[in-house]
C-alpha positions in Angstrom: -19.7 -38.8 19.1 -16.1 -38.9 18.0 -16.4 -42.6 16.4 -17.0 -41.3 12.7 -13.2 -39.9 12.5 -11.4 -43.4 12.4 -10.2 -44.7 9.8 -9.0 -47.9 10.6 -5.6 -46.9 12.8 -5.6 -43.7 11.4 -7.8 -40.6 13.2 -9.1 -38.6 9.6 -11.9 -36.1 8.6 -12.2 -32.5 7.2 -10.4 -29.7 8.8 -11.1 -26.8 6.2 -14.7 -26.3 4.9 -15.7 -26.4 1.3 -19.3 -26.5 -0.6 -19.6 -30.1 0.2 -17.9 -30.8 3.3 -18.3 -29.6 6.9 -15.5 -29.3 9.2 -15.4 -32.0 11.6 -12.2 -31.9 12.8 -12.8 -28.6 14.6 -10.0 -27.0 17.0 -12.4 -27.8 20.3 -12.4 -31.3 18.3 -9.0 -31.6 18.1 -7.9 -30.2 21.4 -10.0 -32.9 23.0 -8.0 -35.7 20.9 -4.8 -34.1 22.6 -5.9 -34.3 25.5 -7.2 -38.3 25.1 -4.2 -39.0 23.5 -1.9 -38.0 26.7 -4.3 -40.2 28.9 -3.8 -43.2 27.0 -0.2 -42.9 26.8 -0.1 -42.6 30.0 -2.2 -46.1 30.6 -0.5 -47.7 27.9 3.0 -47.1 29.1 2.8 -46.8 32.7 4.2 -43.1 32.8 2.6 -39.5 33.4 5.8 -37.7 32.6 5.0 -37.7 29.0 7.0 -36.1 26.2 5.3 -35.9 22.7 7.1 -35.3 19.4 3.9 -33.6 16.5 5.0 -33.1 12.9 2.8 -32.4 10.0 3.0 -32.7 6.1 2.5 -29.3 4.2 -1.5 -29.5 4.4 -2.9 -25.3 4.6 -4.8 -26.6 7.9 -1.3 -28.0 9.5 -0.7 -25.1 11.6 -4.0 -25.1 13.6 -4.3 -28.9 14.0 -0.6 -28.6 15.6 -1.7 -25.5 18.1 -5.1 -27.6 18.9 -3.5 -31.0 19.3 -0.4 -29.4 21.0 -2.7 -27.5 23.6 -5.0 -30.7 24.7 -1.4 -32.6 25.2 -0.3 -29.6 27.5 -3.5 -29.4 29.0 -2.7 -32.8 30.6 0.7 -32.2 32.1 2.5 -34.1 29.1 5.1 -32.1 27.0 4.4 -31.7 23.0 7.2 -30.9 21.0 6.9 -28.9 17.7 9.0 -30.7 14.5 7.4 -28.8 11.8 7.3 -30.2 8.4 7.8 -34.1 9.1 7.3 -37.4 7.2 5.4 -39.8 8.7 8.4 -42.6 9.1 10.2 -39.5 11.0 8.0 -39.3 13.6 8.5 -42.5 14.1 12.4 -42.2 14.6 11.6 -39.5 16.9 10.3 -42.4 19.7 14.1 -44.3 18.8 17.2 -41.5 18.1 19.3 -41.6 20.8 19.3 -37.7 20.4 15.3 -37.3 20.9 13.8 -40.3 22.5 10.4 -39.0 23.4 7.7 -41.6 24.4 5.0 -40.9 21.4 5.6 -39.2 18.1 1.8 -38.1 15.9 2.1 -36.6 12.7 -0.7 -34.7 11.4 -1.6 -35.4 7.9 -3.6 -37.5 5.6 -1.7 -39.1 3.0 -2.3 -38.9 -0.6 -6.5 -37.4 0.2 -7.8 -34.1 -0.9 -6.4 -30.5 0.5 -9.3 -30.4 2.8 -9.0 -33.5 5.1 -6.5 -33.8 7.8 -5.7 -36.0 10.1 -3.4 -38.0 12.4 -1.0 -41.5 12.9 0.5 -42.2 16.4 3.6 -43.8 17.0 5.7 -45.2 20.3 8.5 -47.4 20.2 6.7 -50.3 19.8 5.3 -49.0 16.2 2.2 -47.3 14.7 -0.9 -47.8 16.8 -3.8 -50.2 15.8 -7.2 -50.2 15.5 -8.4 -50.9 19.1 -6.0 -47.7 20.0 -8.0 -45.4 18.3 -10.9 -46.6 19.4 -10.0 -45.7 22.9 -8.4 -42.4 22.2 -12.0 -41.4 20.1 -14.1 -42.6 23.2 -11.7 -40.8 25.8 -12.0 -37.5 23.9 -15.9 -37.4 24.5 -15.0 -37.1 28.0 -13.2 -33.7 27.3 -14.7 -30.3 27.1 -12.4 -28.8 24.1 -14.0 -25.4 24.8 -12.5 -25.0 27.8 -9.1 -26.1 27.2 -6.9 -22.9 26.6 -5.0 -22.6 22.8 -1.5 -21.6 23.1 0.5 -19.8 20.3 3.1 -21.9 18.5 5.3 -19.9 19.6 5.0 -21.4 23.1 5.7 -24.9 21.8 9.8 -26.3 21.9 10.5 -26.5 18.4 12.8 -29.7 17.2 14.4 -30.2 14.1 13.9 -34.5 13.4 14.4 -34.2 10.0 18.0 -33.8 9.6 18.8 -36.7 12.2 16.5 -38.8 9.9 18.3 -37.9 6.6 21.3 -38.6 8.4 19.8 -42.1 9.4 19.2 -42.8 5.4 22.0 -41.6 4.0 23.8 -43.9 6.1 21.6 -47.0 4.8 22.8 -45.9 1.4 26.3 -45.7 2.0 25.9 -49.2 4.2 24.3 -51.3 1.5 25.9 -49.9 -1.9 29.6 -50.5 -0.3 31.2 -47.7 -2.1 32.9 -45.1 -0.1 31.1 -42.4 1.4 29.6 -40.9 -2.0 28.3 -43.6 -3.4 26.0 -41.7 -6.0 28.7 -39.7 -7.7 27.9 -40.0 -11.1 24.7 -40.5 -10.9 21.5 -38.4 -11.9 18.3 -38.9 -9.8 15.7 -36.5 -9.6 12.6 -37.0 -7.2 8.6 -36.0 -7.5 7.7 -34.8 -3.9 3.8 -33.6 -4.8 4.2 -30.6 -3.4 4.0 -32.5 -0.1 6.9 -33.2 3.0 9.0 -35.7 0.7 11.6 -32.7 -0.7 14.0 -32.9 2.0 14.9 -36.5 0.1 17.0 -34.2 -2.8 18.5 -31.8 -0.6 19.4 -33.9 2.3 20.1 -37.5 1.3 20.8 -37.9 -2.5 22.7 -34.6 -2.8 25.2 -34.9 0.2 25.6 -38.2 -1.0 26.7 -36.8 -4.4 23.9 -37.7 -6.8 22.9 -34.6 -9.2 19.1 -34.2 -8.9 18.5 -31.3 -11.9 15.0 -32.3 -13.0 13.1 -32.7 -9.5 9.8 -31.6 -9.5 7.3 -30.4 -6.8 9.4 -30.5 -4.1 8.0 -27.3 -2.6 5.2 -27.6 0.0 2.0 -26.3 -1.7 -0.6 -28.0 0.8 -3.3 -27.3 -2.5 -1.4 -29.9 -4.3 -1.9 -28.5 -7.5 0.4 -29.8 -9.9 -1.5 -33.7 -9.6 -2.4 -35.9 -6.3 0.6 -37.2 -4.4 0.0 -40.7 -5.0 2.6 -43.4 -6.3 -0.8 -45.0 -7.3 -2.2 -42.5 -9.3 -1.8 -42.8 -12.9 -1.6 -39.8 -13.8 1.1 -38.5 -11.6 2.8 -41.9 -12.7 2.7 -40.8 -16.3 3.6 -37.3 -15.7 6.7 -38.2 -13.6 7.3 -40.9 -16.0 7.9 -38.7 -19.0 9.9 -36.0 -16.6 12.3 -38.3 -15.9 12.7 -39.4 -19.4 13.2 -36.0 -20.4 15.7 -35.5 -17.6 17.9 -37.3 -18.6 18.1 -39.0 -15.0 19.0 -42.5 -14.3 16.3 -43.2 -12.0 13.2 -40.9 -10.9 11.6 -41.5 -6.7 8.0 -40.4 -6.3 6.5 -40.0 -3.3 3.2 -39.5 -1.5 2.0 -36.6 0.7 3.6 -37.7 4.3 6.6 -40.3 2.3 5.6 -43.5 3.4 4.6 -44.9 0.4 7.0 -44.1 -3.0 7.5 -45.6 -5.9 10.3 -45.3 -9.0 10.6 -44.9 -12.7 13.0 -46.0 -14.5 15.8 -44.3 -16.7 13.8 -45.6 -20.2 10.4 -44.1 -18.5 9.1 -47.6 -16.8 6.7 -47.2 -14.2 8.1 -49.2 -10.9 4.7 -49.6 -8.7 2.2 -51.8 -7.8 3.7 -55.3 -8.9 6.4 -54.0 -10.4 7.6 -52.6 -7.0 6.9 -55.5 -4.9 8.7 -57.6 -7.4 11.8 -55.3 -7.5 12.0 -55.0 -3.5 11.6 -58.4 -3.4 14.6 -59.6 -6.0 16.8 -57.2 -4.2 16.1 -58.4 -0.4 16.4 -61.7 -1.9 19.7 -61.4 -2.5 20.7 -61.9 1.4 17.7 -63.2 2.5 17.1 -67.1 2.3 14.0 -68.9 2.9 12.4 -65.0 2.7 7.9 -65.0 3.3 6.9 -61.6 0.5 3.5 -60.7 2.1 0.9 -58.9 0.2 -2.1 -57.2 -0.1 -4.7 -59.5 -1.7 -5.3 -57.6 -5.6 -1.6 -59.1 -6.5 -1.3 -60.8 -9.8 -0.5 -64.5 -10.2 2.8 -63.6 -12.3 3.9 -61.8 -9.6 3.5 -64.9 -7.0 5.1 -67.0 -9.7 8.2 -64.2 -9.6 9.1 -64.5 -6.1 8.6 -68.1 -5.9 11.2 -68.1 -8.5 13.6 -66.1 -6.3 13.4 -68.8 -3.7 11.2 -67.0 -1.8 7.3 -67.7 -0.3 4.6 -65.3 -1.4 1.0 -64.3 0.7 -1.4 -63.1 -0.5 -3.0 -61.6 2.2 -6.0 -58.7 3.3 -5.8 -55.2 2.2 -4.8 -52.6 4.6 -0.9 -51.9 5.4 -1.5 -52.7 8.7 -2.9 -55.8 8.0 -0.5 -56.6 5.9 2.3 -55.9 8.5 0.9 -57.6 11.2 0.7 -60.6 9.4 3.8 -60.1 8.7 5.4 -59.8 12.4 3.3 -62.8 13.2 4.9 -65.1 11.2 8.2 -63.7 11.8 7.4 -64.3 15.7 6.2 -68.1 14.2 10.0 -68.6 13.1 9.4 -67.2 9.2 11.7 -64.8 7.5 9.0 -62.6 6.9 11.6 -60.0 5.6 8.6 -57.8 3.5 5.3 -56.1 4.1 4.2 -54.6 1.0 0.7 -53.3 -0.7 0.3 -52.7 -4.1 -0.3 -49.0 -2.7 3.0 -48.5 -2.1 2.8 -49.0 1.8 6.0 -51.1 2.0 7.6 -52.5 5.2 10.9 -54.0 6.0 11.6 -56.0 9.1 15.4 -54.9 8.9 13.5 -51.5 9.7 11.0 -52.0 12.4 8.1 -52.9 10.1 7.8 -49.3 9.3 5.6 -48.4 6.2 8.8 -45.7 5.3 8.7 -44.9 1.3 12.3 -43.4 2.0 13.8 -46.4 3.5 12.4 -48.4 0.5 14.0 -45.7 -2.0 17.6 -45.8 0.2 17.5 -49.7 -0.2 16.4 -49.1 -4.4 19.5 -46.0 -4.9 21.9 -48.1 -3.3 20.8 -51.3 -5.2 21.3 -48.7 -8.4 24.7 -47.6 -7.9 26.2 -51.0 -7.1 24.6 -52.1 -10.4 25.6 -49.4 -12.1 29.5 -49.9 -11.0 28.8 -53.5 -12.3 27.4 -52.4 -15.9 24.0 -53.9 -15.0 20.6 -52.2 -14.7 18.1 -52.5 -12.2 15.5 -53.2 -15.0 17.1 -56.7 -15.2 16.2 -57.6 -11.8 12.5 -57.9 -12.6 12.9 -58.6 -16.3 11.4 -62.5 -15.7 8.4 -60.8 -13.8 4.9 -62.0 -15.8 2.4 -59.2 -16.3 -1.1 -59.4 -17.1 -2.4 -58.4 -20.7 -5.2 -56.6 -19.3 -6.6 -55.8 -15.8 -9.5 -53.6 -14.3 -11.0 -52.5 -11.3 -15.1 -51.9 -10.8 -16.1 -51.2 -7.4 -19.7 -51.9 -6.8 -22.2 -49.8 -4.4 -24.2 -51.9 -1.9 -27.3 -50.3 -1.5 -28.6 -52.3 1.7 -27.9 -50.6 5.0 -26.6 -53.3 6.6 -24.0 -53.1 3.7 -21.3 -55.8 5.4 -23.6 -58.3 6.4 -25.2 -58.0 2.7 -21.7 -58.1 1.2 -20.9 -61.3 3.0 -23.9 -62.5 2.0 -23.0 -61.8 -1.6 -19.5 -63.4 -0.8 -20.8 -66.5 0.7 -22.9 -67.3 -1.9 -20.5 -66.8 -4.8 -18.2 -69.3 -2.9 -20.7 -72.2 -2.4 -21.5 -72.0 -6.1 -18.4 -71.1 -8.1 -16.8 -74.2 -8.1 -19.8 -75.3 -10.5 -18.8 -72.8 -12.9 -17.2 -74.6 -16.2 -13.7 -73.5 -16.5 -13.3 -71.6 -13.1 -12.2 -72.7 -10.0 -11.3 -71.3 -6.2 -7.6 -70.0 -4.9 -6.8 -72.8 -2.7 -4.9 -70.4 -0.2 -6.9 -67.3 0.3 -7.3 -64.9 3.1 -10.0 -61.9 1.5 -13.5 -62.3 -0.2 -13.3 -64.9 -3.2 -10.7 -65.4 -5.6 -11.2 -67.7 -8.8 -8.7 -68.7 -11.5 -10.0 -69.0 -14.9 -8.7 -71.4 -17.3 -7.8 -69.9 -20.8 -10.6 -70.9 -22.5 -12.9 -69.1 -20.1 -11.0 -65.6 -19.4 -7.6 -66.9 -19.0 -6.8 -65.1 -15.7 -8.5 -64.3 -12.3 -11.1 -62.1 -10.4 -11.2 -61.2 -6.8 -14.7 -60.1 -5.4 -14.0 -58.4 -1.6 -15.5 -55.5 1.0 -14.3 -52.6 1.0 -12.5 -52.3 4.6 -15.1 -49.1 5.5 -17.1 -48.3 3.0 -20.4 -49.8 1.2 -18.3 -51.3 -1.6 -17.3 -54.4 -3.6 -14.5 -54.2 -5.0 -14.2 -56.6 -8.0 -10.4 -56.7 -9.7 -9.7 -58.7 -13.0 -6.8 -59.6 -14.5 -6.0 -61.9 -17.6 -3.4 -63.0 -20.2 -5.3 -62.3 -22.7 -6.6 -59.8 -24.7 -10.2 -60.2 -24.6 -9.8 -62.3 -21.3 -11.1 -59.5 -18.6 -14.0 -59.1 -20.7 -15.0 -63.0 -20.7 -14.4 -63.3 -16.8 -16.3 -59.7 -16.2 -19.7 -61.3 -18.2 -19.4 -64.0 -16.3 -19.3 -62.8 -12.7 -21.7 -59.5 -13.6 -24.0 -62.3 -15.2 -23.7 -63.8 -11.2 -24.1 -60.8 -9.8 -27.1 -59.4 -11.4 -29.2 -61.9 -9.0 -28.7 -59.4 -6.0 -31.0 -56.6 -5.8 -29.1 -54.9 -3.3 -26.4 -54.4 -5.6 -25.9 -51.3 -8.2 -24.6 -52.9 -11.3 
């Protein structure tokens, strides 16, 4: 019944009602997730005296998801513990400060989507929960009548404050890695883009104390409409907007982050957009600098200049599956192989540290990226410089195709299987040796000069078909070419 809200190892679905959506994140809903939550905890870590930490980003329907989820925890015996408005990588850090320590921490939110959806991430000491975790907390919750658990007023709930004990936690990063006394951003101007989501606190309690002037930040009051643009370091249009406020600004360097801040991404003094490749290169040049024999792992829609960037740093690139927690899993493996798999990173902005408990934390990034900034500031250098060898693509594009068949995976694979048994026969093209998600071809100049990757969607009934060339002109060849392929399968919408 409850199998529709997950969202890989996220629990998400609508929790205010519009023309076209029903709620389905109701309170009797959600109260039973509070409740299946507590008795999985309690299987999973072998305790019944549970104390649970619940935050939320500025979403209108925060309030009532807290008092629902809140209430179902209660209900059980456990203890739920109000922090108000939270970033995700807090809750988090509520499982590890000395000063709070509880045994789970849940925020409510969902990311960078529209007003109307809500949702939650779990966390213990041990990290973010996985897949098979939500499965089990969705298929307890069927066994809970939500009508008949009793909602208690907010009121009722301890309220916490986490968020200070976390800024403190970052502004000590910052003072730690730039080396230079305990205001290490005097003199400098950085102004941030919060989206009208939980990511203000940044200005007032990290960068400011630490003596950066931030005149020029935007958004950073919580509007859970989001109206100014979507909180998304991916979106280009909040990209461009920020881009041209920091320019105007006057600020050395501009942070943007999503709804819940674990993603972010930067902008440049001279209005340069730092995302995508362009962050992943720059994280990776400055971890590089300490890091020997480092292992960057990626989501799978990176660019080939950017694997020929941090191969140049001395360090290993993969190229792996989309999905942050794919890509950090993959990541902990290897380090538990004996690799210095320092990085986790998407193209998203989902970016993982080991130093920092392979937590997706668009703060922690920013810290590492301020502190990088001052140091090179002192040394008359610019962080532009650090990715200034990085190889970008000409042109690049995105079509994501509908599969019409109902079986939608099973056709997909299909379509996948097939365009890897016959590709090779293509004049001028020719498979990624090392490849880890759907089918990714090189194209020599003469035929496109780049590459295309051909994948399914992790959820939904969509191919996803990137391009990238070197050339102008070049996406257009390879597109022809691989539509021209595609054309022989009905069940696809072209």
């Amino acid at each position: 019944m409850y199998k529709h809200l997950q969202n890989g190892s996220d629990i998400r679905g609508v929790a205010i009602k519009t023309p076209n959506s029903e709620v389905t994140l109701t309170k009797e809903v959600v109260k039973s997730i509070g409740a299946a939550l507590v008795k999985h905890l309690a299987n999973k870590l072998y305790k019944t005296d549970l104390r649970i930490a619940v935050g939320h980003d500025s979403r209108l329907s925060a309030h009532d998801m807290f008092v629902s989820l809140a209430s179902g925890i209660e209900f059980m015996g456990a203890k739920a513990v109000y922090t108000g408005l939270s970033s995700t990588p807090a809750m988090f850090f509520s499982t590890i400060l000395e000063a709070h320590n509880y045994d789970a921490g849940v925020i409510i939110t969902a990311s960078h989507l529209p007003y109307e959806r809500n949702g939650f991430k779990f966390f213990t000491k041990s990290g973010g929960f996985e897949k098979d975790d939500i499965s089990t907390i969705l298929k307890y919750a069927e066994e809970f009548d939500g009508a008949s658990i009793n909602t208690k007023p907010i009121d009722d709930f301890e309220h916490i404050d986490i968020m200070h004990d976390y800024a403190d936690t970052l502004r000590n990063i910052i003072i730690k890695k730039a080396s230079l006394g305990d205001k290490p951003l005097n003199g400098l101007h950085i102004i941030i883009d919060a989206g009208n989501g939980a990511g203000g606190y940044f200005e007032k309690l990290v960068l400011q104390p630490l003596g950066a002037k931030t005149e020029g930040s935007v958004f950073t009051e919580p509007d859970g409409r989001f109206p100014n643009h979507a909180p998304n370091p991916e979106d280009s249009k909040a990209m461009h907007f920020f881009s041209e406020a920091v320019v105007k600004s006057g600020a050395d360097l501009g942070i943007i982050f999503d709804t819940d801040v674990d993603r972010a991404a930067v902008v440049l003094n001279n209005g340069l957009e730092i995302n995508r490749n362009r962050l992943i290169a720059l994280m990776t040049a400055i971890l590089t600098q300490t890091e020997k024999d480092a292992v960057i792992v990626t989501d799978s829609i990176t660019s080939t200049g950017l694997t020929k960037f941090i191969n140049s740093l001395g360090a290993t690139h993969i190229r792996f599956k989309r999905g942050y927690k794919n890509v950090i899993n993959e990541a902990i493996r290897r380090t538990n192989a004996g690799e210095n798999a320092c990085l986790a990173i998407e193209t998203s902005g989902h970016g993982a540290i080991r130093e920092n408990y392979y937590l997706d934390d668009g703060a922690y990034m920013a810290c590492l990226i301020v502190a990088e900034l001052a140091k090179r500031k002192k040394q008359g250098k610019t962080l532009e410089s650090l990715i200034e060898d990085l190889e970008e693509p000409a042109e690049a594009k995105e079509i994501r195709i509908k599969i019409k068949e109902a079986d939608f995976k099973a056709y997909g694979q299909r379509v996948l299987d097939t365009l890897s048994e016959n590709v090779e026969a293509w004049a001028g093209y020719s498979k990624e040796k090392e490849n880890y998600e759907g089918v990714r071809v090189n194209a020599d100049k003469a035929n496109g000069d780049g590459w295309f990757l051909l994948r399914l969607s992790l959820h939904d009934p969509v191919m996803p078909l990137n391009i990238e060339s070197n050339s102008v002109g070049g996406v257009e060849k390879i597109e022809k070419r691989i539509i021209d392929f595609l054309k022989g399968f009905e069940g696809l919408e072209l």
